[in-house]
C-alpha positions in Angstrom: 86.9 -16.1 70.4 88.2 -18.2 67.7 85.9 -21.0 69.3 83.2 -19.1 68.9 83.8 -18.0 65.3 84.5 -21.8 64.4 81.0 -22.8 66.1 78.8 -19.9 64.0 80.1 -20.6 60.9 79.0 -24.8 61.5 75.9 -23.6 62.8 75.4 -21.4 59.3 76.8 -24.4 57.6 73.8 -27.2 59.0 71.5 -24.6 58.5 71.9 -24.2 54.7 72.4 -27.7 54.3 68.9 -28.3 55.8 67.2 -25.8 53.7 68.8 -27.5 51.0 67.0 -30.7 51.9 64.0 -29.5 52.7 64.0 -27.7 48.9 64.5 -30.3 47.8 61.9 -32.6 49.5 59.2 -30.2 48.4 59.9 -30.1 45.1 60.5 -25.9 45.4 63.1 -24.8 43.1 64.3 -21.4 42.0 63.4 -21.6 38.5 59.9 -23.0 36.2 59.8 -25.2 33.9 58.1 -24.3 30.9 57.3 -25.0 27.0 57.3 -22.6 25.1 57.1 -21.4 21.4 58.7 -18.6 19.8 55.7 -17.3 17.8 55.8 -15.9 14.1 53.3 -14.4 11.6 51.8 -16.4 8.8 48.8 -16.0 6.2 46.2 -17.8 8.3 42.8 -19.8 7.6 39.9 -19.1 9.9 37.5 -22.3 10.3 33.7 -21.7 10.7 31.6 -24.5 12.0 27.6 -24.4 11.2 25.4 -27.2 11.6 22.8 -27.8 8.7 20.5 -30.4 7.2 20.5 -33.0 4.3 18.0 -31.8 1.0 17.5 -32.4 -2.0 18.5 -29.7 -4.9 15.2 -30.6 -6.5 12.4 -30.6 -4.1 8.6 -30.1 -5.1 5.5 -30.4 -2.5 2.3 -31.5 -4.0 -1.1 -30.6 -3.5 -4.8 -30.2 -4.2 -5.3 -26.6 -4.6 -8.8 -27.0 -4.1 -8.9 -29.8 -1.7 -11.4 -32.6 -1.4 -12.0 -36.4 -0.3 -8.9 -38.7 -1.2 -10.5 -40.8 -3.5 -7.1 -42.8 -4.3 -3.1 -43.0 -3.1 -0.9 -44.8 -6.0 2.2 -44.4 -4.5 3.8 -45.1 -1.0 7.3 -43.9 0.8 10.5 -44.2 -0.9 8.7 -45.4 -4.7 10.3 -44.2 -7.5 7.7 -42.4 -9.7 8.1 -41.1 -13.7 7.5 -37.6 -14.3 3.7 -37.5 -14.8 2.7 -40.7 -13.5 -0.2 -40.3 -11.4 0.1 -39.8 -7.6 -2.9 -39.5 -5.9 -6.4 -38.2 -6.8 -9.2 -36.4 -5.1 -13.2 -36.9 -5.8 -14.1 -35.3 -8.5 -17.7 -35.4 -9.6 -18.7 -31.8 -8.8 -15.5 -30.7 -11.0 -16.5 -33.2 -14.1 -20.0 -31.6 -14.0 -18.8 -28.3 -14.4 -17.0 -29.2 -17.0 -19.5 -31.0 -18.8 -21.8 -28.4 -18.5 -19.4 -26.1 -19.5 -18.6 -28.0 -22.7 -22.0 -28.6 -23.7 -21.8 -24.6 -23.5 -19.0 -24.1 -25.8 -20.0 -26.6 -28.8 -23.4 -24.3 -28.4 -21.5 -21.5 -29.0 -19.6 -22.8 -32.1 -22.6 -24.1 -33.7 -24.8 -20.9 -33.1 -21.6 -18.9 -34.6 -21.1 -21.3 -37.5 -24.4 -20.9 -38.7 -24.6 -17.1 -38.2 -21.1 -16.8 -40.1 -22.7 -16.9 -43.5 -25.7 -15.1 -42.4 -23.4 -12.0 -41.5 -21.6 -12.4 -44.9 -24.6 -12.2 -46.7 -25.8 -9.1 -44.5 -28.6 -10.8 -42.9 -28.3 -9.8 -39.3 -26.4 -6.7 -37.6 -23.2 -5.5 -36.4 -24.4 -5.6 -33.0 -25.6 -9.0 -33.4 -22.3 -10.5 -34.7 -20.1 -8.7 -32.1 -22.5 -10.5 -29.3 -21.9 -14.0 -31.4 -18.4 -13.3 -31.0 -18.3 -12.9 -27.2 -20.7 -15.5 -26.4 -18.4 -17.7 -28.2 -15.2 -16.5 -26.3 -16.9 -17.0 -22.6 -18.0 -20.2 -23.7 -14.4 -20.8 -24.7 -12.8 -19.4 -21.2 -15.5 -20.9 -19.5 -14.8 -24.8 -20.7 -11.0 -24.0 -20.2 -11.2 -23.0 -16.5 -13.6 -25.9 -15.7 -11.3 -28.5 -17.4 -8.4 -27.0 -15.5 -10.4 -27.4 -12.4 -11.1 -31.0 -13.6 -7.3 -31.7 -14.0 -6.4 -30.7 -10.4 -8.2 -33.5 -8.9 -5.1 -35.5 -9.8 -1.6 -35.3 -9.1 0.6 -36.1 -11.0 4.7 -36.5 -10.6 6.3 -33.0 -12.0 9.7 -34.9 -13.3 11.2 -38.5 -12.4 12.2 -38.7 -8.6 11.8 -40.6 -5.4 8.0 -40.0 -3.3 7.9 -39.0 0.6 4.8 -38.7 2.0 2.8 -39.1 5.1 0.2 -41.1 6.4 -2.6 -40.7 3.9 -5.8 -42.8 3.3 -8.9 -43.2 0.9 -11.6 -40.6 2.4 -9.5 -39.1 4.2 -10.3 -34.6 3.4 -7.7 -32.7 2.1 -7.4 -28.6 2.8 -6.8 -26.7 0.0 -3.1 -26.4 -0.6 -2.3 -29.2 2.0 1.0 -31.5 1.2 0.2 -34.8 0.2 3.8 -36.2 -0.9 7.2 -34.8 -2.2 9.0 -35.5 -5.2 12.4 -35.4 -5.0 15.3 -35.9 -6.8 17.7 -38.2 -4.5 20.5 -37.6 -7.2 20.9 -34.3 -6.7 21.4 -34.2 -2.7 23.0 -31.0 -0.9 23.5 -29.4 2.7 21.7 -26.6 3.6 23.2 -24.6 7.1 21.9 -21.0 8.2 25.1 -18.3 8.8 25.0 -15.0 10.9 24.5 -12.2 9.2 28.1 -11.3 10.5 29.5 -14.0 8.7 27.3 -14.2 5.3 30.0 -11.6 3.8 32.8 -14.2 3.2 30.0 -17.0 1.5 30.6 -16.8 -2.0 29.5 -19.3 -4.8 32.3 -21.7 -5.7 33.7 -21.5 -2.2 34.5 -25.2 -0.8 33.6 -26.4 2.5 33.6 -30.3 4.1 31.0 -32.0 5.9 30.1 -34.5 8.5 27.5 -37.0 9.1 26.9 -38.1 12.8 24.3 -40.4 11.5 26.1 -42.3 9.4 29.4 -43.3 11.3 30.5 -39.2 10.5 30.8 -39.5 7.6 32.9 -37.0 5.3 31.0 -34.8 2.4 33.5 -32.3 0.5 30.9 -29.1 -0.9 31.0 -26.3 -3.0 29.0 -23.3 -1.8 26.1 -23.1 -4.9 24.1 -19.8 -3.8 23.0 -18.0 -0.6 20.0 -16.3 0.4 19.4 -12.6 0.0 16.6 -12.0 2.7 17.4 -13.1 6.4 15.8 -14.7 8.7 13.9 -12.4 10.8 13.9 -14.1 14.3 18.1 -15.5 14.6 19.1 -12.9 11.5 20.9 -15.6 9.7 20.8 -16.3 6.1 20.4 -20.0 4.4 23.5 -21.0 2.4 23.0 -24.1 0.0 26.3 -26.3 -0.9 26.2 -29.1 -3.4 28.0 -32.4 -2.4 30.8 -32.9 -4.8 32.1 -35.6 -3.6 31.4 -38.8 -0.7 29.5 -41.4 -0.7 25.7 -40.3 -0.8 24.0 -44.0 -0.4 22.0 -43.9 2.6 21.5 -40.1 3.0 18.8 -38.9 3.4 16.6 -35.6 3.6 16.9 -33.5 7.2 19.9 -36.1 8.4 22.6 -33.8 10.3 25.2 -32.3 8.9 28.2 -30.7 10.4 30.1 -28.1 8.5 33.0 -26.6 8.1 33.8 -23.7 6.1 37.6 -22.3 5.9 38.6 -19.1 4.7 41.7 -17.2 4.3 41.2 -14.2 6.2 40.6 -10.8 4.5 43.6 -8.9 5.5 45.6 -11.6 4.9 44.6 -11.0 0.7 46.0 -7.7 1.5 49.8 -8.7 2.3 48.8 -8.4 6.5 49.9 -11.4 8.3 48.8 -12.5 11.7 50.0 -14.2 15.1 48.5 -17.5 16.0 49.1 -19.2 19.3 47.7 -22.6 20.9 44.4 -22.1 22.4 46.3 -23.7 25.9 48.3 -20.4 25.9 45.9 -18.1 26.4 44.2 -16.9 30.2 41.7 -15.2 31.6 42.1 -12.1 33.4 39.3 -9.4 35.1 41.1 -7.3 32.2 40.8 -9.6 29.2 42.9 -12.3 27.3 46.6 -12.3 28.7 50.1 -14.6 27.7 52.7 -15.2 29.6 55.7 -14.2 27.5 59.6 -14.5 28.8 61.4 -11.1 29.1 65.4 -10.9 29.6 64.8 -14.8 30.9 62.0 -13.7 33.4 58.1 -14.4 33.5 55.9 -11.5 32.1 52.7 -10.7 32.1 51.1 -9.4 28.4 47.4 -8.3 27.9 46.3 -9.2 24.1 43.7 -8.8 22.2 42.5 -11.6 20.3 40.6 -12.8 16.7 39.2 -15.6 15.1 39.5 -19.0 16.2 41.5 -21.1 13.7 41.6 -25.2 12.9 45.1 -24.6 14.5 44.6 -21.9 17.4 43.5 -18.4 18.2 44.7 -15.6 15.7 46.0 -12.5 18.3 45.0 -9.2 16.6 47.5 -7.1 19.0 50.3 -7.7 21.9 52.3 -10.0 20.3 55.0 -9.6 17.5 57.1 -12.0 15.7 59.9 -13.7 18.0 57.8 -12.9 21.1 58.5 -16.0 23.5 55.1 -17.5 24.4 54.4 -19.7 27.2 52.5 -23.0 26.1 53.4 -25.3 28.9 53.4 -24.8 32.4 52.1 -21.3 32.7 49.1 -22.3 35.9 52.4 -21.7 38.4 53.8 -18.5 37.2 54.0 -15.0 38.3 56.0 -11.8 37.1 59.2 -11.8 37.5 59.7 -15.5 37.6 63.0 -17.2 36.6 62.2 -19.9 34.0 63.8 -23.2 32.9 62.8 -23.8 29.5 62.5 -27.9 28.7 61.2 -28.2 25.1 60.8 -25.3 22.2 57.5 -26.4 20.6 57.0 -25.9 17.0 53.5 -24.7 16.1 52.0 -25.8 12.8 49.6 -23.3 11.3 
């Protein structure tokens, strides 16, 4: 019997020494290890990121309201222009005729009333007759001054000093009425102009600061201040433009439609009321059929926590609800967990809001 007893208990003994091994050959051990962070509240700053376009703040399309033949282009892409040097011109000979005519009219007009004026004085012709003196004078007058306007509109000239862009234009070439023939801009004066959801437009405010980027030019950095937004939205997306004047980077080589990435932060609204929020590292967060979920350690054990999350910062994901201040958040290592599992914690990560 005691032969027995002794032969069991060797038997147990081999056997737990081979599980042993084999644990240890696999890798399988009784506890995780994890990262993890102990998560607090803190005033945080959403980050919004729109993509817009280069323009000008001062930025005028010219045209022939009338249209006609291109009789003559003075100026070419990129040319600085004065402000009322002459652009382009269009053929005007039916216009100068009408205004001729319509001159020839008016000096009529004041001759005929000059020589009536002392006539009425003296009593020689009628009321009636002086009144219709009068008018026929004023026509003439409106007459000459809508013809010479016409007149003037066969040439364009620059509205205010600037830089041209225009398109392919040549002599004899006909011009719609109303079609763009060059812009004038103002190349000083450059801003980025990015459309916002309507969701959204409520925290734009003039004054607010934002940064860009320019993929175009090596990304380059742009810091902005928010100048004005638009009231009416777009009808088809339902976004609304926001212009922001470039404050400060190096503007030498952009130019208008280039890319721009932007990047508007914000602190968030209930934050300005004394509200702080949880923010945890993107990595932390998974996916499950019922929504966003953490893994959070419980009396040293794995658990499971269903959250509910906000905006995405520049440092993580703001979590509106399931998490408190010294919750225990898993960061690292989470893909191999499941409730109830022991952990070995390796590192405490700090999280930088």
């Amino acid at each position: 019997m005691k032969q027995l007893f002794t032969l069991v208990a060797a038997a147990a003994l081999c056997l737990c020494s081979c599980g042993k091994k084999h644990q240890s050959a696999s890798g399988w051990t009784d506890t995780t290890p994890v990262n993890v962070m102990v998560v607090g509240s803190s005033d945080a700053t959403t980050e919004r990121n729109y993509v817009g376009d280069i323009s000008s703040e001062k930025s005028i399309s010219m045209a022939f309201p009338l249209g006609g033949t291109l009789t003559k282009v003075n100026v070419r892409n990129g040319q600085h222009v004065v402000k009322g040097q002459v652009l382009a011109t269009i053929d005007s000979t039916t216009s100068s005729s009408l205004h001729a005519t319509a001159l020839a009219t008016l000096r009529q007009a004041e001759d005929g009333y000059r020589r009536l004026e002392g006539v009425y004085k003296e009593g020689g012709i009628s009321e009636v007759r002086w009144v219709q003196m009068q008018t026929d004078l004023e026509k003439a007058r409106q007459t000459e001054l809508s013809t010479r306007k016409r007149l003037e509109e066969c040439t364009i000239r620059a509205p205010f000093s600037g830089t041209v862009s225009c398109g392919d234009l040549h002599e004899g070439q006909e011009m719609r009425p109303g079609e763009t023939v060059c812009k004038v801009l103002d190349m000083s004066r450059l801003r980025v102009s990015f459309s916002v959801p309507e969701q959204e437009i409520r925290h734009m405010a003039a004054g607010d600061t934002a940064t860009a980027t320019v993929p175009a030019l090596d990304e380059r950095k742009l810091t902005l201040r928010i100048s004005d937004k638009s009231l009416a939205a777009n009808p088809l997306g339902h976004t609304y433009l926001v212009h922001a004047s470039i404050t400060s980077g190096e503007v030498e080589g952009l130019l208008p439609d280039m890319v721009a990435k932007v990047k508007v932060e914000r602190s968030e609204g209930t934050a300005a009321k004394g509200e702080r929020k949880v923010v945890v590292p993107l990595s932390s967060i998974h996916t499950m059929p019922e929504g966003q979920a953490v893994w959070v350690i419980e009396n040293g054990v794995a658990r499971q926590r269903s959250i509910t999350v906000g905006d995405f910062l520049k440092s993580g994901v703001m979590v509106e609800d399931g998490l408190a201040d010294g919750d225990t958040v898993v960061v690292e290592g989470h893909q191999k967990l499941y409730t109830g599992a022991k952990l070995k914690v390796q590192e405490v990560k700090s999280f930088e809001l």
